[in-house]
mmCIF file of the N, C-alpha and C atoms, coordinates in Angstrom:
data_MODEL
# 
_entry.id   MODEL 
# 
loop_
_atom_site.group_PDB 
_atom_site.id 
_atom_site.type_symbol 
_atom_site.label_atom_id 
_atom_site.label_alt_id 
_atom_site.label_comp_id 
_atom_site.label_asym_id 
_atom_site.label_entity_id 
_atom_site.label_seq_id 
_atom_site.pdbx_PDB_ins_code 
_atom_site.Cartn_x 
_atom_site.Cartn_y 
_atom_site.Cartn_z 
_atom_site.occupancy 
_atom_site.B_iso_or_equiv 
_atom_site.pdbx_formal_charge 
_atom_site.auth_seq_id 
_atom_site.auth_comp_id 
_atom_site.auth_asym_id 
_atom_site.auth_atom_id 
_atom_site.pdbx_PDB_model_num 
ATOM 1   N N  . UNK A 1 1  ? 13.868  -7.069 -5.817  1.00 0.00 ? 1  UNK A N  1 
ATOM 2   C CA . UNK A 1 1  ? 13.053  -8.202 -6.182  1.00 0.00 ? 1  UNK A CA 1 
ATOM 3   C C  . UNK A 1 1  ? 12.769  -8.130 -7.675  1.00 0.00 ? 1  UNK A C  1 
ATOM 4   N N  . UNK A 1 2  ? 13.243  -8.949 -8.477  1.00 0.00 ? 2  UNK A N  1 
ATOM 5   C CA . UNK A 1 2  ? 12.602  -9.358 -9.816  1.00 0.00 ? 2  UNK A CA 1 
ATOM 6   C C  . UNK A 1 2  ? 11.538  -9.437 -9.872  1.00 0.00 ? 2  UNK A C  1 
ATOM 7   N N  . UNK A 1 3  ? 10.746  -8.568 -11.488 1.00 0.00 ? 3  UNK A N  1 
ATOM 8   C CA . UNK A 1 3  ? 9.585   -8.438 -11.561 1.00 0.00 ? 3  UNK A CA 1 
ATOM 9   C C  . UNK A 1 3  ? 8.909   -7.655 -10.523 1.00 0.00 ? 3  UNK A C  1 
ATOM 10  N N  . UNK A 1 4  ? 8.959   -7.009 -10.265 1.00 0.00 ? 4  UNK A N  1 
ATOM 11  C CA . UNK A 1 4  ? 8.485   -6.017 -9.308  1.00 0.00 ? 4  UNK A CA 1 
ATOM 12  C C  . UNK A 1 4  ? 9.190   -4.553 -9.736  1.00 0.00 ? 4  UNK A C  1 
ATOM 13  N N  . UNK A 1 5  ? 8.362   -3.623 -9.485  1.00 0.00 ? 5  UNK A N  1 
ATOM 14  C CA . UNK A 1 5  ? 8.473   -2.162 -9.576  1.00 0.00 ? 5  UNK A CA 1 
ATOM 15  C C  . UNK A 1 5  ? 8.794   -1.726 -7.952  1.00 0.00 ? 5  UNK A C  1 
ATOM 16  N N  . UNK A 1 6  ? 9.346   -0.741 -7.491  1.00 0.00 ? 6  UNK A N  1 
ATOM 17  C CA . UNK A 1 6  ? 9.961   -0.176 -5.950  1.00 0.00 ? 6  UNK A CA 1 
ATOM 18  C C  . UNK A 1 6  ? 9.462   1.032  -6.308  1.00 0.00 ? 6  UNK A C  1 
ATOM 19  N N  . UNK A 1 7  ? 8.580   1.697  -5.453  1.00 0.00 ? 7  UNK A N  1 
ATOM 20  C CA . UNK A 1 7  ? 8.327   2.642  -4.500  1.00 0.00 ? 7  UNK A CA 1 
ATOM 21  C C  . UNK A 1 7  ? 8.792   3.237  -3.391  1.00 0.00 ? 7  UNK A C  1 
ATOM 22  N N  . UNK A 1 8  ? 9.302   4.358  -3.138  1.00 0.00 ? 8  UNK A N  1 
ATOM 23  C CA . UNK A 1 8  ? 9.726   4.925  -2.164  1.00 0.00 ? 8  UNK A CA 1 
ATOM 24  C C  . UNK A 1 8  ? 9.829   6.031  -2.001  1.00 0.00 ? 8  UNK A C  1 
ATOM 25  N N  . UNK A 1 9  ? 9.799   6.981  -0.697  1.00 0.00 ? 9  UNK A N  1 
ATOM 26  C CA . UNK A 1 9  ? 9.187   7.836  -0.004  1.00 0.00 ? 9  UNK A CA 1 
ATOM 27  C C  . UNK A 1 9  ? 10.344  8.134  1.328   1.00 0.00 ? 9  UNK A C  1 
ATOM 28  N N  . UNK A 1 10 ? 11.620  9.075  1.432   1.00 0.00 ? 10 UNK A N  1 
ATOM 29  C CA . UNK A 1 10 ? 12.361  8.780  2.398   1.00 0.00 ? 10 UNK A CA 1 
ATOM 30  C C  . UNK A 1 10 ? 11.711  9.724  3.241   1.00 0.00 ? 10 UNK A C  1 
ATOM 31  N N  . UNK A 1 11 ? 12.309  9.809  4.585   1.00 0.00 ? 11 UNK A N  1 
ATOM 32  C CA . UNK A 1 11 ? 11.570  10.838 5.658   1.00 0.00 ? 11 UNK A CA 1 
ATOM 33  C C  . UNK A 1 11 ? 12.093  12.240 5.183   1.00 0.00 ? 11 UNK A C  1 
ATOM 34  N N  . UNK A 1 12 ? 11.470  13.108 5.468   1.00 0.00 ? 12 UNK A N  1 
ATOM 35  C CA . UNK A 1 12 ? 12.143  14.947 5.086   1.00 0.00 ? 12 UNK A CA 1 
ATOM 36  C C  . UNK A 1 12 ? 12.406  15.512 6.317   1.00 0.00 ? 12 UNK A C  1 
ATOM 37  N N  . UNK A 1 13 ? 13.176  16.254 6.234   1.00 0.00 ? 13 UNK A N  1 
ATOM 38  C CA . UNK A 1 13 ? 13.625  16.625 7.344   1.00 0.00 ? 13 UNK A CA 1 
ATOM 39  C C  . UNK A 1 13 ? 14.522  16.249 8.483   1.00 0.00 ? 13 UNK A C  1 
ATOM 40  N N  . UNK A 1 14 ? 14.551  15.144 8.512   1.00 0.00 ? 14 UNK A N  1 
ATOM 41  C CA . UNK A 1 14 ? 15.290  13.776 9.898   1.00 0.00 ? 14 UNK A CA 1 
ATOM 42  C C  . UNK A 1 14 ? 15.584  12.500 9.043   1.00 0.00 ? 14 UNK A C  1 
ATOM 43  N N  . UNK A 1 15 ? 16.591  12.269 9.612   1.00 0.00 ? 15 UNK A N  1 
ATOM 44  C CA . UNK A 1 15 ? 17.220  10.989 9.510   1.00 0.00 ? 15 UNK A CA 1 
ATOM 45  C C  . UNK A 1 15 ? 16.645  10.195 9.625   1.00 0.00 ? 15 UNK A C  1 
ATOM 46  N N  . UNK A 1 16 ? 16.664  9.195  8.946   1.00 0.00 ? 16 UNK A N  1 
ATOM 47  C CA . UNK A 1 16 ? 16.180  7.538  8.637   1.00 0.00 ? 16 UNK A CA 1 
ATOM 48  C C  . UNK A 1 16 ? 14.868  7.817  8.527   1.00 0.00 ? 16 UNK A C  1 
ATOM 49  N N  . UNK A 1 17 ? 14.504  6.605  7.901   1.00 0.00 ? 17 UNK A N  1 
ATOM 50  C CA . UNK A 1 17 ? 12.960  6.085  8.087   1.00 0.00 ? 17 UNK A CA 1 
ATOM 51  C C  . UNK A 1 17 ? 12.882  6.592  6.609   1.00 0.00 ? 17 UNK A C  1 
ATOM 52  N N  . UNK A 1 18 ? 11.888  5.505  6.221   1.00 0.00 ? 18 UNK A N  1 
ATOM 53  C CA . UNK A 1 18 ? 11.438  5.814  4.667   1.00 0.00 ? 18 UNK A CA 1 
ATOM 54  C C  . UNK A 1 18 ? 9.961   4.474  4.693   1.00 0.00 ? 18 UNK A C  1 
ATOM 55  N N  . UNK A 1 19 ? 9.034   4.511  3.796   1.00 0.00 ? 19 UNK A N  1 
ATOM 56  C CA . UNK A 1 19 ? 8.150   4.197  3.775   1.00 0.00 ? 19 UNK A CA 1 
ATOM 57  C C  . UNK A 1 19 ? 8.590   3.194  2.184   1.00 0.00 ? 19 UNK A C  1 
ATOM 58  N N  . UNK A 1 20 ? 8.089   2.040  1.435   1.00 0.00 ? 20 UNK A N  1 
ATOM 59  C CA . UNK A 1 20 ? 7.995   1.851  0.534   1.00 0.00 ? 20 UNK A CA 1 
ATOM 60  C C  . UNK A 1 20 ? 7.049   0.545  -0.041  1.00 0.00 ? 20 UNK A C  1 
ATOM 61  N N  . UNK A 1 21 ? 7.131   0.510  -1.316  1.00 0.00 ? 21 UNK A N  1 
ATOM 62  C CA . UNK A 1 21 ? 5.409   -0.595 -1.695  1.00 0.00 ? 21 UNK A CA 1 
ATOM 63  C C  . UNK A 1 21 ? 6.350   -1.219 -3.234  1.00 0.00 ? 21 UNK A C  1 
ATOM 64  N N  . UNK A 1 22 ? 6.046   -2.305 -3.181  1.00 0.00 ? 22 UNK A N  1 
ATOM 65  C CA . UNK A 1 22 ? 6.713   -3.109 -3.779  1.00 0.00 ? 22 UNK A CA 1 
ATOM 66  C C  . UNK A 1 22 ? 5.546   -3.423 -5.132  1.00 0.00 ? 22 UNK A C  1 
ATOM 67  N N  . UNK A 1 23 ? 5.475   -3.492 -6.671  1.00 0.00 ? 23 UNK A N  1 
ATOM 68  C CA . UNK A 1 23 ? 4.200   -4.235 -6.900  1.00 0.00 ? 23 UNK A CA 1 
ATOM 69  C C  . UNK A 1 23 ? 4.364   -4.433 -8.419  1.00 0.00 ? 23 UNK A C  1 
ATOM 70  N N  . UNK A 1 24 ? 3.472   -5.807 -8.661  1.00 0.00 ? 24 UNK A N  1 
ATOM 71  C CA . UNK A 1 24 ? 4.525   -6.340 -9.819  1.00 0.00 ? 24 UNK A CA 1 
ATOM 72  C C  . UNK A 1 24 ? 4.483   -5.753 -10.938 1.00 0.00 ? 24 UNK A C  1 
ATOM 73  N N  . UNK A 1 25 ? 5.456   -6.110 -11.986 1.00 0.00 ? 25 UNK A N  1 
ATOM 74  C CA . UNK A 1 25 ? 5.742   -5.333 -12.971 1.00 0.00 ? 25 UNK A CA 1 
ATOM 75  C C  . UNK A 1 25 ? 4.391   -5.329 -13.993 1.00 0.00 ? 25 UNK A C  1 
ATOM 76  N N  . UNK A 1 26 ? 3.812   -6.401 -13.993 1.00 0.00 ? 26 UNK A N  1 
ATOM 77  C CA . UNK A 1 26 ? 2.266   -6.620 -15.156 1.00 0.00 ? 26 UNK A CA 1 
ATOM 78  C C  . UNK A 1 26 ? 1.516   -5.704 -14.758 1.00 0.00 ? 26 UNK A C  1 
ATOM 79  N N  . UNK A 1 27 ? 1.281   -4.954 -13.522 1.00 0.00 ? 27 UNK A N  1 
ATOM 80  C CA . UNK A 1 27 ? 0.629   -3.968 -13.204 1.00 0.00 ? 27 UNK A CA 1 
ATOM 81  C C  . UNK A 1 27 ? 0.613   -2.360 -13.661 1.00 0.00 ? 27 UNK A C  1 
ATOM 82  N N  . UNK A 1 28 ? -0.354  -1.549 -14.033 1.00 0.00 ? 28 UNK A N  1 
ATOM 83  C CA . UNK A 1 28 ? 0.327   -0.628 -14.548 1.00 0.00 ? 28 UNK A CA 1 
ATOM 84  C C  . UNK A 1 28 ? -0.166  0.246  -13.240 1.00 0.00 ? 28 UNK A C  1 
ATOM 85  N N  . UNK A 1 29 ? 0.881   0.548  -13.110 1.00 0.00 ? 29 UNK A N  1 
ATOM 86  C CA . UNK A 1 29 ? 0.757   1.969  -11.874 1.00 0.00 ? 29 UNK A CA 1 
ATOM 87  C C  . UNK A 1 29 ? 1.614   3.158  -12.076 1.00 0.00 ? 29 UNK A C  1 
ATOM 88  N N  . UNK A 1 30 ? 1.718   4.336  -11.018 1.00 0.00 ? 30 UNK A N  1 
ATOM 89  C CA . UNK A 1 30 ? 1.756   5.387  -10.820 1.00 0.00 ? 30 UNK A CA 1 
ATOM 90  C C  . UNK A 1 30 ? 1.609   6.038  -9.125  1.00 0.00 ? 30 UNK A C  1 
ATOM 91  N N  . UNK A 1 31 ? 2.968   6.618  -8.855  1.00 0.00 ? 31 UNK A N  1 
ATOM 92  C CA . UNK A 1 31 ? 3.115   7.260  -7.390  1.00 0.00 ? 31 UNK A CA 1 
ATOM 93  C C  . UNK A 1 31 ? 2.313   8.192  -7.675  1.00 0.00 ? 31 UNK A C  1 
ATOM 94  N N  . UNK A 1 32 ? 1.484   8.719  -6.919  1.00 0.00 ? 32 UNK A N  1 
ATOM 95  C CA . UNK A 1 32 ? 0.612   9.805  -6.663  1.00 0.00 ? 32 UNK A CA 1 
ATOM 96  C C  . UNK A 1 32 ? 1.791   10.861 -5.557  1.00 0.00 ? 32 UNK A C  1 
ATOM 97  N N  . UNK A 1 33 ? 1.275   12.021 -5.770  1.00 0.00 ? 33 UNK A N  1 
ATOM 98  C CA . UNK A 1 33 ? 1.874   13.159 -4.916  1.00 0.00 ? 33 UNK A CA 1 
ATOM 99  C C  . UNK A 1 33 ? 0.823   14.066 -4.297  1.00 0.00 ? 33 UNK A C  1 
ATOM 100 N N  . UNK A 1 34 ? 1.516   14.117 -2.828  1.00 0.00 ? 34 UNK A N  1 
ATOM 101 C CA . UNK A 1 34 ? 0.703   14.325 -1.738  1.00 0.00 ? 34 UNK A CA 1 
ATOM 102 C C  . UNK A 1 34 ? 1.338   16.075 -1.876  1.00 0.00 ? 34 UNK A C  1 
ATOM 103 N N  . UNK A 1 35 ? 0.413   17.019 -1.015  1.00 0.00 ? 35 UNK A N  1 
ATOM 104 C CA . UNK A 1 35 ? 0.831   18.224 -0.643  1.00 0.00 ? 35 UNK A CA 1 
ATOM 105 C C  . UNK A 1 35 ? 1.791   18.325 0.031   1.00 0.00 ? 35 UNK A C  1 
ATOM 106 N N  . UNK A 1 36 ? 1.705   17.789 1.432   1.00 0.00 ? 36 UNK A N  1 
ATOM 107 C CA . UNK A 1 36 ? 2.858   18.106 2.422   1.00 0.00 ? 36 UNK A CA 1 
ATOM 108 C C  . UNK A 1 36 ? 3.528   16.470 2.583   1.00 0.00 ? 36 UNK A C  1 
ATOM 109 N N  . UNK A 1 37 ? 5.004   17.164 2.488   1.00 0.00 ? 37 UNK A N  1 
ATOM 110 C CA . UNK A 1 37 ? 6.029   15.856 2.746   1.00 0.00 ? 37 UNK A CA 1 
ATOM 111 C C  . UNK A 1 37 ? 6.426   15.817 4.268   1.00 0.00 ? 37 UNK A C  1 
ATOM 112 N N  . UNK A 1 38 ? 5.444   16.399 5.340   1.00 0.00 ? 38 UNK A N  1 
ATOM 113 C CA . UNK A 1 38 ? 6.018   16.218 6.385   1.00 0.00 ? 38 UNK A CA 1 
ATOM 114 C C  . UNK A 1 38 ? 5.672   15.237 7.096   1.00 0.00 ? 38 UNK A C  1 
ATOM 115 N N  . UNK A 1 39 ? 4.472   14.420 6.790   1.00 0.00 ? 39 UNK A N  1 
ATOM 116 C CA . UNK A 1 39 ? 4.096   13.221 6.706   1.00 0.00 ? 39 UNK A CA 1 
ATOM 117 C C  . UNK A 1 39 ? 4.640   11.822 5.981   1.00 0.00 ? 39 UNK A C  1 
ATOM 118 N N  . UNK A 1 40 ? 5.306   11.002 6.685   1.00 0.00 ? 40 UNK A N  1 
ATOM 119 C CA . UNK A 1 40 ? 6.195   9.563  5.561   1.00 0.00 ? 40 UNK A CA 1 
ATOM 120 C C  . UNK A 1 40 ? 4.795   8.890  5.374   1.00 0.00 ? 40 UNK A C  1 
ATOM 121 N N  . UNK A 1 41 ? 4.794   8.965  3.927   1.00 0.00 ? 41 UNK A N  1 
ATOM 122 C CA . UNK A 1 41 ? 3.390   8.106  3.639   1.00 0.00 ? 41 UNK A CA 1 
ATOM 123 C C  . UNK A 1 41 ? 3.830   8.244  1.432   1.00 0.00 ? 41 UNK A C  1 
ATOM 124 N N  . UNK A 1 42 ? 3.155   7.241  1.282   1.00 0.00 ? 42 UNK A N  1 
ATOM 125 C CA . UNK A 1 42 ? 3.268   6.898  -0.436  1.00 0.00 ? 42 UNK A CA 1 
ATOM 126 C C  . UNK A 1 42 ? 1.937   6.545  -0.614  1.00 0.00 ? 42 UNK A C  1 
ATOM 127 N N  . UNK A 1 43 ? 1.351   7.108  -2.052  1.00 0.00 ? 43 UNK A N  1 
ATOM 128 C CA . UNK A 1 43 ? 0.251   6.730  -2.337  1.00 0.00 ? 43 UNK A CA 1 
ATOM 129 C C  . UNK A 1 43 ? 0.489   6.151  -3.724  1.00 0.00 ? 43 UNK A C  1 
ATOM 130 N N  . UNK A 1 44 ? -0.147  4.921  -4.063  1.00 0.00 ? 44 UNK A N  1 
ATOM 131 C CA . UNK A 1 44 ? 0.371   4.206  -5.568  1.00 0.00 ? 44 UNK A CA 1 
ATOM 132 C C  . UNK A 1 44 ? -1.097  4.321  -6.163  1.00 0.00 ? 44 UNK A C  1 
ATOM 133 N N  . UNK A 1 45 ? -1.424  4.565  -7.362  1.00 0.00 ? 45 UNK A N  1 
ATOM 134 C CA . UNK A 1 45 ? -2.575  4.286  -8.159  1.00 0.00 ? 45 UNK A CA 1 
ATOM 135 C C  . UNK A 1 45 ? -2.367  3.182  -9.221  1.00 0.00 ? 45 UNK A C  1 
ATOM 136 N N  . UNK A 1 46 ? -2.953  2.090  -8.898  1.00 0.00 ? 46 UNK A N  1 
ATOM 137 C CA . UNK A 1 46 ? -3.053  0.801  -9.811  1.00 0.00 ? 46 UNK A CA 1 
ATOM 138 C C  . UNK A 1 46 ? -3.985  1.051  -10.925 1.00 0.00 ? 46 UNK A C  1 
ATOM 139 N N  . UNK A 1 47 ? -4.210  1.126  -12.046 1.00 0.00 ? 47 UNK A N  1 
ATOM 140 C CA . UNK A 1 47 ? -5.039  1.416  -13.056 1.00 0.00 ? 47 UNK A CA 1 
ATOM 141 C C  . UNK A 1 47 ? -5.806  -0.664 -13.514 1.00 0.00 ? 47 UNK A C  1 
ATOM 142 N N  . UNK A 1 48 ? -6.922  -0.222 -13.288 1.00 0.00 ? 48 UNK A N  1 
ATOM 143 C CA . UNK A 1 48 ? -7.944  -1.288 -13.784 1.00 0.00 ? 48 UNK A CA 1 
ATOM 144 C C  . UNK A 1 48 ? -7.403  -1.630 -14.977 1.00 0.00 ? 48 UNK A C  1 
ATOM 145 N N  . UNK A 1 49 ? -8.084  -3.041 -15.073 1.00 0.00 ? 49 UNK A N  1 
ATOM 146 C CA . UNK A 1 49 ? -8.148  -3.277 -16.800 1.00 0.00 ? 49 UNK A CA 1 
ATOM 147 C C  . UNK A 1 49 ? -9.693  -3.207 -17.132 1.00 0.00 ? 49 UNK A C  1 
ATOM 148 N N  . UNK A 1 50 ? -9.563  -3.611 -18.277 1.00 0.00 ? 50 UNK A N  1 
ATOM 149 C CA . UNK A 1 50 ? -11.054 -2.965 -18.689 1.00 0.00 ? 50 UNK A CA 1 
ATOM 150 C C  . UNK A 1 50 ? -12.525 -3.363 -18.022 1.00 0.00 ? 50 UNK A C  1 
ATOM 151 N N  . UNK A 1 51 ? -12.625 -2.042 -17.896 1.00 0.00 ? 51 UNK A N  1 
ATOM 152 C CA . UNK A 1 51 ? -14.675 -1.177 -16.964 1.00 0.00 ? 51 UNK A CA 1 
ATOM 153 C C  . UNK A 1 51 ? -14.076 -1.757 -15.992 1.00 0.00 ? 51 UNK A C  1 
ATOM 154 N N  . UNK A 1 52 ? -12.879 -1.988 -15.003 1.00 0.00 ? 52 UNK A N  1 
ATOM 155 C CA . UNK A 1 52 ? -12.654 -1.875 -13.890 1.00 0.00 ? 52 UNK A CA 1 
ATOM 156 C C  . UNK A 1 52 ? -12.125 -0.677 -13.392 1.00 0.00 ? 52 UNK A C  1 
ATOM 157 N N  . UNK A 1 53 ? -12.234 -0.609 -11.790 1.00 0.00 ? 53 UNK A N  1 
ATOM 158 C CA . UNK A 1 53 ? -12.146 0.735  -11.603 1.00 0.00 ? 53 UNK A CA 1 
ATOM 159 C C  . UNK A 1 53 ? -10.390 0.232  -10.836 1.00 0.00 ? 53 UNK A C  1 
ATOM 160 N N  . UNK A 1 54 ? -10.022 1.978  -10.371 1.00 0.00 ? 54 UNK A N  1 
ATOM 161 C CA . UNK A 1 54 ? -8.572  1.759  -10.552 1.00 0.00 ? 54 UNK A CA 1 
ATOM 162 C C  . UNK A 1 54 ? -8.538  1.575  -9.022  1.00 0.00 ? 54 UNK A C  1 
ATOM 163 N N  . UNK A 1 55 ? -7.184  0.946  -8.242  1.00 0.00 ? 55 UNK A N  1 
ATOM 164 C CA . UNK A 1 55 ? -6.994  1.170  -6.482  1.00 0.00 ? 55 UNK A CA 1 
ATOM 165 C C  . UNK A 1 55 ? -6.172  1.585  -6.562  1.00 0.00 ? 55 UNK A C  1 
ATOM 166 N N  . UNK A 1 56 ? -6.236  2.400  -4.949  1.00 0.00 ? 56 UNK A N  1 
ATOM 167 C CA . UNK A 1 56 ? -5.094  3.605  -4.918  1.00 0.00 ? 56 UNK A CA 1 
ATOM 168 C C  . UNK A 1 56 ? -4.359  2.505  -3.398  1.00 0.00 ? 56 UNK A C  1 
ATOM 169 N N  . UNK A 1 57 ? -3.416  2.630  -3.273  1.00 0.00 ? 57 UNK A N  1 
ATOM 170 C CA . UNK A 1 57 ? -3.434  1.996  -1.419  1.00 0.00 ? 57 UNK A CA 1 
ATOM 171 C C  . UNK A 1 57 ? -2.508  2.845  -1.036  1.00 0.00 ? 57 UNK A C  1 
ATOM 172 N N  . UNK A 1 58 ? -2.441  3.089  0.043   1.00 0.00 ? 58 UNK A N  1 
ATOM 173 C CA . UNK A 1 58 ? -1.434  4.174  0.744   1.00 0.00 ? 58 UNK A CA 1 
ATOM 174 C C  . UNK A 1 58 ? -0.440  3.503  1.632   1.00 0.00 ? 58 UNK A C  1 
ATOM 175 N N  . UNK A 1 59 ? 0.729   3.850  1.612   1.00 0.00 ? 59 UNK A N  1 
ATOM 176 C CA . UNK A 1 59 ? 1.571   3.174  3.102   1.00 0.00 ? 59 UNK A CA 1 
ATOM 177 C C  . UNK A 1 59 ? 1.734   4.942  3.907   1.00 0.00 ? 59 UNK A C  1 
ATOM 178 N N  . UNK A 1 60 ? 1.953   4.700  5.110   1.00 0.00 ? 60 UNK A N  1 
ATOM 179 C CA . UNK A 1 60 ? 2.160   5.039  6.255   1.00 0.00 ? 60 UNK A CA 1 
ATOM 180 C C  . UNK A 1 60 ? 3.416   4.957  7.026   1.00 0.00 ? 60 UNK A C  1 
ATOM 181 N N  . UNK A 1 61 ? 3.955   5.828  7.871   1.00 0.00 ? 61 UNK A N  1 
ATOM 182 C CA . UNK A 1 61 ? 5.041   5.373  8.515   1.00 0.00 ? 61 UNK A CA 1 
ATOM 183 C C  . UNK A 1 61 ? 4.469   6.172  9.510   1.00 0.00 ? 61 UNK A C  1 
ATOM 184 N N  . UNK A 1 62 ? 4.270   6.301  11.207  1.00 0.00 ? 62 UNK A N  1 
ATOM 185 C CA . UNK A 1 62 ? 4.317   6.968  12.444  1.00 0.00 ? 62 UNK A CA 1 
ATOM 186 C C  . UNK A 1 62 ? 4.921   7.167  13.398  1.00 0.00 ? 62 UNK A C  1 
ATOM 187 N N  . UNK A 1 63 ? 5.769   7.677  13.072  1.00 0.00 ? 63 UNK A N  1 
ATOM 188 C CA . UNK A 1 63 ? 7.382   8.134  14.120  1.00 0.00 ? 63 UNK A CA 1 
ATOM 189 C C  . UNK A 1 63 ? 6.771   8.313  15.410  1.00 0.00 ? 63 UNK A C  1 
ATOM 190 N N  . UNK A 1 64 ? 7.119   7.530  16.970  1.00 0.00 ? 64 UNK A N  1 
ATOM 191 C CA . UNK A 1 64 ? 6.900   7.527  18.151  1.00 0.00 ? 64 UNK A CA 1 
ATOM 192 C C  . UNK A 1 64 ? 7.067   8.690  18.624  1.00 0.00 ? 64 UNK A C  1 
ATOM 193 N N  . UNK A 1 65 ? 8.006   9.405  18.224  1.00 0.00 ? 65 UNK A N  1 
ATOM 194 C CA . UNK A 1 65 ? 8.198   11.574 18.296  1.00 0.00 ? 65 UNK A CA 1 
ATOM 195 C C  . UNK A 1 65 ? 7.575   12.430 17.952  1.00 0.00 ? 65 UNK A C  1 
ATOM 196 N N  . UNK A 1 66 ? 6.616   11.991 16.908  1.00 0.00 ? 66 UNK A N  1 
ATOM 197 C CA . UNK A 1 66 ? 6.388   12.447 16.263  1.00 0.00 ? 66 UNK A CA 1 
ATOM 198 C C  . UNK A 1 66 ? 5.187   13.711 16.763  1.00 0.00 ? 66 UNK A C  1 
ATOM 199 N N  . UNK A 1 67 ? 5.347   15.336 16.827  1.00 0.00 ? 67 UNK A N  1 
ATOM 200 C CA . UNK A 1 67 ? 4.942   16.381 17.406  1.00 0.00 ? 67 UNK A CA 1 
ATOM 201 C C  . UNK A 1 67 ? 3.234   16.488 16.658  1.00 0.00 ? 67 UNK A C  1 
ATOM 202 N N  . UNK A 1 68 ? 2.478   17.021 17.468  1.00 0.00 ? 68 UNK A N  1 
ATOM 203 C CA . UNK A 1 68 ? 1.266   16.707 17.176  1.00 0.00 ? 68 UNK A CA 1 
ATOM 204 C C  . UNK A 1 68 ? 0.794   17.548 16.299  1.00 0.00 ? 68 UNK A C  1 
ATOM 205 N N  . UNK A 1 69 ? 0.977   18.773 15.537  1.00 0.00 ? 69 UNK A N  1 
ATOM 206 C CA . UNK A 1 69 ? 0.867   19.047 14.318  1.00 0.00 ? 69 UNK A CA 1 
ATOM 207 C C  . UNK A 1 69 ? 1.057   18.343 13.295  1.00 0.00 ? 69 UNK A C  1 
ATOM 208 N N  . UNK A 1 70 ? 2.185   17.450 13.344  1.00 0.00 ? 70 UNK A N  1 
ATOM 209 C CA . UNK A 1 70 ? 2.019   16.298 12.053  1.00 0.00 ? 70 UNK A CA 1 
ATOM 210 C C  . UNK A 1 70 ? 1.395   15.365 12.531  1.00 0.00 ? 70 UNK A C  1 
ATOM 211 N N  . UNK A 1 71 ? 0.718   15.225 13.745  1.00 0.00 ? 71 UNK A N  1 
ATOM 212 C CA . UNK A 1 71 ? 0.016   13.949 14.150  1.00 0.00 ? 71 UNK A CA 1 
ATOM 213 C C  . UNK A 1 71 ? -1.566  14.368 13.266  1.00 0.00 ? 71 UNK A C  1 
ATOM 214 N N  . UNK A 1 72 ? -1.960  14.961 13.491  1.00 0.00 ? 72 UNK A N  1 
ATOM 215 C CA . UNK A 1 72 ? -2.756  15.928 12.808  1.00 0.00 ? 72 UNK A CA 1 
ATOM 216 C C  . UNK A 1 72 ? -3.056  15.725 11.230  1.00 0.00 ? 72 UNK A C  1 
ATOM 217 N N  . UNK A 1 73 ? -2.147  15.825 10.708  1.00 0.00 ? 73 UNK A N  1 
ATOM 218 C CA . UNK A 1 73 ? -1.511  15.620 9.288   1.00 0.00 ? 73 UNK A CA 1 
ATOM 219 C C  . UNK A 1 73 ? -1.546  14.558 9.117   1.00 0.00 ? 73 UNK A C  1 
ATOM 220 N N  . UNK A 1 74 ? -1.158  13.431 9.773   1.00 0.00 ? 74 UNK A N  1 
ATOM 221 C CA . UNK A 1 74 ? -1.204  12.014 9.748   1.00 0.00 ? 74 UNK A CA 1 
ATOM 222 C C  . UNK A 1 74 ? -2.644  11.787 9.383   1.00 0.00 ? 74 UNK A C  1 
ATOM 223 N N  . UNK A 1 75 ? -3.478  11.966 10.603  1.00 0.00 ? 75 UNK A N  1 
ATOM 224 C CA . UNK A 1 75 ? -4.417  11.377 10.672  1.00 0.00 ? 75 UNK A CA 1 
ATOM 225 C C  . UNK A 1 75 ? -5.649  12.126 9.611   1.00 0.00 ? 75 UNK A C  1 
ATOM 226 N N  . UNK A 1 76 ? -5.506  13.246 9.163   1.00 0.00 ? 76 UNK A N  1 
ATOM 227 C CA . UNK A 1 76 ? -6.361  13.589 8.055   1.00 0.00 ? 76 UNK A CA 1 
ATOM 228 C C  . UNK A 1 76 ? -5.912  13.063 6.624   1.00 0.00 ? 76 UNK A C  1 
ATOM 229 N N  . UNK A 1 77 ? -5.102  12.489 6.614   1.00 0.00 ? 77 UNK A N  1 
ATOM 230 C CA . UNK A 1 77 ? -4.338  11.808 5.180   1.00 0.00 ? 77 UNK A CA 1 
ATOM 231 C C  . UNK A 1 77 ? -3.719  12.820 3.873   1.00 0.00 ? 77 UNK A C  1 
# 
């Protein structure tokens, strides 16, 4: 997509699946990095413009297999 910046986050470990956040180019942002990649999830930090404060938004992905130690992981973020 024109004018837009791509984000992405593929799965580790297993095949397919990837998470990603699309967001436009006038924006100034930044992927944040998480500890563990055993979780498919992206965190973007949007930076304010001025004396505004900055948003972070997260995507998610939850594999139907997915073993409950990373369910775990999921759900503490």
């Amino acid at each position: 997509m024109d004018n837009y910046r791509h984000f992405r986050r593929d799965r580790q470990g297993r095949q397919g699946g990837w998470v990603a956040l699309c967001v436009g180019e006038w924006l100034d942002c930044m992927a944040l990095t998480v500890g563990d990649e055993t979780v498919e999830r992206l965190w973007v930090r949007m930076k304010g413009k001025v004396k505004k404060v900055d948003v972070v938004v997260g995507v998610y992905c939850q594999p139907l297999n997915q073993d409950d130690d990373t369910d775990e992981l999921f759900y503490n973020g």
